[in-house]
Residue, then its C-alpha position, 0 to 999 in steps of 0.5 A: x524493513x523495506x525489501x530491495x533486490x538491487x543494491x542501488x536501491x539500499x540507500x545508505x546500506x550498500x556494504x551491508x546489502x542483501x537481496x531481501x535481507x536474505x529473506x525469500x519473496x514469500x516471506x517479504x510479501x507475507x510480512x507486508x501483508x500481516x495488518x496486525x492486529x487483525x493477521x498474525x505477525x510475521x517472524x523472518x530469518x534474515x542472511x545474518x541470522x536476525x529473526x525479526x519480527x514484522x507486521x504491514x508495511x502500511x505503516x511505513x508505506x501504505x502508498x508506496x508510489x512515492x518510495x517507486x518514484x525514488x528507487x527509479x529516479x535515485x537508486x536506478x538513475x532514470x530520468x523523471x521525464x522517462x517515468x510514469x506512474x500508475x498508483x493504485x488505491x483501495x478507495x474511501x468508504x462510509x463507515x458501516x454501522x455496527x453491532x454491540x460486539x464490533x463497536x467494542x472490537x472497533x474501539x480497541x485502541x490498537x485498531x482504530x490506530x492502525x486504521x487512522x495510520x493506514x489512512x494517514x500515510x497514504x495521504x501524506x506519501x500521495x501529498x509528498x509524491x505530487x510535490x516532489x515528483x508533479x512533473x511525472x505523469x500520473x493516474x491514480x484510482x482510489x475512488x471515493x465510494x458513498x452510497x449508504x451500500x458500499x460502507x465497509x471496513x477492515x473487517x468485512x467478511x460478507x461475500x456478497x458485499x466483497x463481490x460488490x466490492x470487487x465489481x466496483x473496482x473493476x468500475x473504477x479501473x473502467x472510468x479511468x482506462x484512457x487515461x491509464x492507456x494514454x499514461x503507458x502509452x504516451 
């Protein structure tokens, strides 16, 4: 399910359309947030009485810069020249070493292939977006992180590596502030 307020944005599902599927905002942003398996699933009641159960919309578009680009370019009308897009990424980071415990947890099917889906579709949507939209001016920060320190993945839980983490993003958005300013400004 991909939540729209506008029945210009349905694609195809115009007689049918309801805001949100007439769900709330709580709602869709919790269902696009639950990474199952590591977050409960989401079950939503929608206005036609569906209960429906979701879980990440990382796996339909953990990217979503290319599904931006085409609400504003087809559902809105807006002409590519008058767009511009800043997409933002969570970065690449080494492998951390693991543990007994974690390793078994990490070999678990169902994570290592919601981990290597997350990562393919953004690859894939960016790829898609350049192609499809590279005359719209674009600043992407998702930055490469590989010092042996910055390892981390979906399970980590130590505070002090997510303030680095977090301080490290602030760095990121830091390098790219021009381009960032002169993208919305320009």
């Amino acid at each position: 399910m991909i939540f729209k307020s506008r029945h210009t944005q349905a694609h195809g599902r115009r007689a049918t359309f309801e805001p949100g599927f007439g769900c709330s905002l709580a709602d869709a942003v919790e269902a696009s947030c639950s990474a199952f398996p590591f977050f409960e699933r989401k079950l939503v009641t929608t206005a036609s009485g569906a209960v429906v159960e979701l879980f990440d919309g990382g796996y339909c578009a953990n990217n979503p810069a290319l599904y931006a680009l085409a609400d504003a370019t087809v559902a809105l009308g807006y002409a590519p020249a008058d767009c511009r897009l800043l997409s933002l990424g969570c970065g690449q980071y080494p492998e951390p070493h693991r543990g007994f415990i974690a390793r078994q947890i990490q070999n678990f099917l169902p994570v290592q292939l919601l981990q290597k889906t997350l990562e393919v579709n953004t690859a894939s949507m960016d790829q898609l977006r350049r192609l499809l939209y590279a005359d719209i001016p674009t600043v992407r920060i998702s930055d490469t992180f590989d010092k042996p320190e910055m390892a981390t993945d979906m399970f980590e839980h130590d505070l002090r590596k997510l303030n680095l983490l977090q301080q490290q993003g602030v760095e990121s958005f830091a390098r790219r502030e021009g381009d960032v300013r002169a993208l919305l400004l320009g």
